[in-house]
C-alpha positions in Angstrom: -14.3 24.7 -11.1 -11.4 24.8 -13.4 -7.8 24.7 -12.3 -6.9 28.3 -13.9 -6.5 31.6 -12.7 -10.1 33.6 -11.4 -10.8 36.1 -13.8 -11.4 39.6 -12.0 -15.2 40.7 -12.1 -15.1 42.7 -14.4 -12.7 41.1 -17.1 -15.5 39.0 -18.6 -16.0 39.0 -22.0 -18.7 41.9 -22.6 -19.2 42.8 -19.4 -19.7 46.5 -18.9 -17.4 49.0 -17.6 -18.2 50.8 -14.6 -17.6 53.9 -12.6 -18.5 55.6 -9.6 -20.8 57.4 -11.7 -23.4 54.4 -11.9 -23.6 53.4 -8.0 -26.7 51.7 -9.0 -26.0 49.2 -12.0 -22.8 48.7 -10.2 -24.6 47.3 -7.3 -26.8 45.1 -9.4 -23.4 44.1 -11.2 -22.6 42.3 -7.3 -25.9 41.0 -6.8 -25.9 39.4 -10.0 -22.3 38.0 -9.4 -23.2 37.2 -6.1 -26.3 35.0 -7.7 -24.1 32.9 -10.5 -21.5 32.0 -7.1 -24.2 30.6 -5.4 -25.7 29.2 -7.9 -22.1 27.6 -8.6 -22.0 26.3 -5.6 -25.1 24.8 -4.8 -24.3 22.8 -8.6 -20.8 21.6 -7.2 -22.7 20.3 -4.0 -25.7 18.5 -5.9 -22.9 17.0 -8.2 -20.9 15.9 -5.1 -24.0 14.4 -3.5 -25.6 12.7 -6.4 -21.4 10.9 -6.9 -21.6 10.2 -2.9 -25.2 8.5 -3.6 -24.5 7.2 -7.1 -21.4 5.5 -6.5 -19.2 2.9 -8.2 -21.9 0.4 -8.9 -24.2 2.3 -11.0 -21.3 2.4 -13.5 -21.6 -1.7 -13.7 -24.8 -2.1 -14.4 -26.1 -6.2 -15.3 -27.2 -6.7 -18.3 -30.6 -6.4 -18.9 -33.7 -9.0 -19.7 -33.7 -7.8 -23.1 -29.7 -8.6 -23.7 -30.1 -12.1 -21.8 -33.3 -13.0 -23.5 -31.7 -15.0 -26.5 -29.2 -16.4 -24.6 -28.5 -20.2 -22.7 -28.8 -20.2 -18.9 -25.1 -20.8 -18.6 -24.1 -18.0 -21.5 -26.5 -15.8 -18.9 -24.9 -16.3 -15.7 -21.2 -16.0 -17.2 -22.5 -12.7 -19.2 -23.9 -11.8 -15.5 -20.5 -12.4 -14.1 -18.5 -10.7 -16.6 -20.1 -7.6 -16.7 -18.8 -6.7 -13.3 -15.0 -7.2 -14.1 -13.2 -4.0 -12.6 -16.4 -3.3 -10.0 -14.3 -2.2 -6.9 -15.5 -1.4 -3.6 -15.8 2.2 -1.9 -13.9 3.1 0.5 -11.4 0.9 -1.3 -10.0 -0.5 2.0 -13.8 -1.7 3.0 -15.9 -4.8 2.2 -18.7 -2.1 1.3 -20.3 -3.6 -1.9 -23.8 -3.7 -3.9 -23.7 -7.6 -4.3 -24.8 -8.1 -0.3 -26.9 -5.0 -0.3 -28.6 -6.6 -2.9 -29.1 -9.5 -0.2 -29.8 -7.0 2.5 -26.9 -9.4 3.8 -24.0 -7.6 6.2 -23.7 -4.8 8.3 -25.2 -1.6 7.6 -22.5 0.8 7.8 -21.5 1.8 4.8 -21.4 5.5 3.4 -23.7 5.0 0.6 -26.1 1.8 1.6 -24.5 -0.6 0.9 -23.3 -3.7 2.8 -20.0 -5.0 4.4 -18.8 -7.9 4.6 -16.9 -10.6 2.5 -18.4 -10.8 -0.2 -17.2 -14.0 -2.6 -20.0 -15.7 -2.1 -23.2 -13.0 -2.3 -21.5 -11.8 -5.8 -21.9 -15.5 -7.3 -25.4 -15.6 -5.7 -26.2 -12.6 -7.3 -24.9 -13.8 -10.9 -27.0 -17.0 -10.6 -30.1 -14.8 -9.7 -29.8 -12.5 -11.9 -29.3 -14.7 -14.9 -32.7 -16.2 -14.0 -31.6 -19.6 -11.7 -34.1 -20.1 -8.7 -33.3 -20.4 -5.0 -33.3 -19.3 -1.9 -31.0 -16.9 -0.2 -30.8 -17.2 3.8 -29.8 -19.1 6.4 -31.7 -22.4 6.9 -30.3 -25.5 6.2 -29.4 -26.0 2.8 -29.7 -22.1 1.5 -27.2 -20.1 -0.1 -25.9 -17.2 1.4 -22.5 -15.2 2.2 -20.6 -18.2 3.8 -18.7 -19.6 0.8 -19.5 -23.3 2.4 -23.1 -22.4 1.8 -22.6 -23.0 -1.8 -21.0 -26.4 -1.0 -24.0 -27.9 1.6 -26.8 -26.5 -1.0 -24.9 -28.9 -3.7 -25.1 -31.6 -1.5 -28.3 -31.5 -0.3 -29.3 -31.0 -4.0 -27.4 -33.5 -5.5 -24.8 -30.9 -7.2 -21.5 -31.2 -5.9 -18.9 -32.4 -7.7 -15.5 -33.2 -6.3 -12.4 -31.5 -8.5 -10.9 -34.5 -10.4 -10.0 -35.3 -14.1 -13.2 -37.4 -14.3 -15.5 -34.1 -14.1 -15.5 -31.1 -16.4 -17.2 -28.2 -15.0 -19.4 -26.3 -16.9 -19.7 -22.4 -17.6 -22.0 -21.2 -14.5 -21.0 -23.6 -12.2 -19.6 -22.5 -8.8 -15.7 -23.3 -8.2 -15.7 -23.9 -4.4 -11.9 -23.7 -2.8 -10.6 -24.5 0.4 -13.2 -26.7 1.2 -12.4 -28.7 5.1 -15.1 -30.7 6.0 -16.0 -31.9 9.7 -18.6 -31.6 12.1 -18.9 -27.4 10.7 -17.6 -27.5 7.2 -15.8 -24.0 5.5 -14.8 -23.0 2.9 -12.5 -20.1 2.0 -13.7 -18.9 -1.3 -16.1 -19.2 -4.1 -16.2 -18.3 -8.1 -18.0 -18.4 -11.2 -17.2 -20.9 -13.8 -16.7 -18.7 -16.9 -15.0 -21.8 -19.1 -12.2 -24.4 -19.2 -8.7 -23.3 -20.6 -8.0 -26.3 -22.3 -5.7 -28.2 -20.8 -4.9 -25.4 -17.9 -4.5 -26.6 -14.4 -7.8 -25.2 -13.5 -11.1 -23.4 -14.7 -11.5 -19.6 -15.8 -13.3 -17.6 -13.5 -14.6 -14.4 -12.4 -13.7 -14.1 -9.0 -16.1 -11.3 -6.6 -14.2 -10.1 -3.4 -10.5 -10.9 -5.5 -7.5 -9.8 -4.2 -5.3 -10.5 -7.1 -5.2 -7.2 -9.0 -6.5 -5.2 -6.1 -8.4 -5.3 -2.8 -11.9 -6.3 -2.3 -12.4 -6.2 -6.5 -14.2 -8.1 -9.0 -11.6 -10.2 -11.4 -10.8 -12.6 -14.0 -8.8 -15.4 -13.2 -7.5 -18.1 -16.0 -6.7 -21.5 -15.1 -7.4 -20.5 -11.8 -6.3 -23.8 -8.9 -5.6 -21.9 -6.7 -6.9 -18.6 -4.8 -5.5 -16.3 -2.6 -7.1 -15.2 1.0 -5.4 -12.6 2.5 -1.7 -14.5 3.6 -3.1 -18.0 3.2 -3.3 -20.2 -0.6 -5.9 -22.7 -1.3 -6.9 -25.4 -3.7 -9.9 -26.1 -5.9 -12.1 -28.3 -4.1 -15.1 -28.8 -6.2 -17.6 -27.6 -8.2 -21.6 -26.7 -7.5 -23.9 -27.3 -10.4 -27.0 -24.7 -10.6 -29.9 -25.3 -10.1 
């Protein structure tokens, strides 16, 4: 509908003048009005329904087989990454995102299907799987799944962790883990994708899922990136997880 004034019925361009002399082709004048409204509306509602269903994610799409085909497995799984940068989630206060859906991880109570919950850790599964890498997603000892220290206990029990230190470089695709405290339940507070190594820089480049630096709940870049951000709370690099 557009924002200007409604044009009376019968000030459209060639539309016929009538008078109370033609009762009849004046009453077929309503019912076709009557018809292109409806019509109108019942457009405006499909349009509003298919945006409700479609949704912020369709607009990030991964990139396909085709596009990944002639590439490494790390230039796949930081193309993966990257092609999210600016994916937000709906409702924008909400941990509603496509990455756990994707996992069938989270609760299911999201407008348009798909999952909530914090999401760091699903998105960087996601990036791994969809570049090609092979593992399993779920909650036995050793998977991978939305717990950021999941990424941290798979690398161990696979012989890929590598402490942060000046005697290890990570590589694009590997997974940045921060805040790692270990103990008789380890945690972690967030995880990332390697994306590359600013030269000297304090810290690897990243794409971050579940960000909060440039907005809430968001998918981000972050350069030279030591540090992250959880809600009040700061905390350091910890590590880094190979893939597989």
């Amino acid at each position: 509908m557009s924002g200007g004034r409604a044009r009376p019925r019968d000030e459209r361009p060639g539309a016929p003048r009538h008078s109370r002399n033609h009762p009849r082709r004046t009453g077929r004048t309503l019912r076709w009005v009557a018809l292109v409204i409806a019509t109108g509306v019942v457009v405006v509602i499909l349009v509003a329904r298919g945006h409700l269903v479609s949704g912020n994610g369709d607009s990030f799409a991964a990139p396909s087989k085709a596009a990944l085909s002639g590439l490494s497995m790390p230039q796949r799984i930081v193309a993966v990454a990257e092609s999210q940068i600016g994916y937000d989630t709906q409702p924008p206060d909400s941990y509603c995102n496509k990455f756990s859906a994707y996992w069938h991880a989270g609760a299911a109570d999201c407008p348009r299907g798909e999952r909530d919950e914090e999401w760091c850790a699903d998105f960087a599964a996601w990036a791994w799987k969809k570049a090609g890498e092979h593992f399993t997603y779920g909650y036995g000892p050793g998977d991978i799944n939305a717990a950021a220290v999941s990424f941290y206990e798979w690398a161990v029990a696979n012989g890929k962790w590598h402490p942060a230190g000046r005697s290890f470089v990570p590589a694009a695709g590997d997974v940045a883990v921060y805040g790692l405290a270990l103990g008789t339940h380890p945690t972690a507070a967030h995880v990332a994708i390697v994306t590359g190594v600013a030269g000297s820089g304090p810290g690897p480049d990243v794409v971050n899922g579940d960000g909060d630096r440039t907005g809430f709940s968001v998918v981000e870049a972050g350069t030279g990136q030591l540090q992250v951000k959880v809600g009040p709370n700061r905390f350091s690099l910890s590590g880094y997880v190979g893939p597989p």
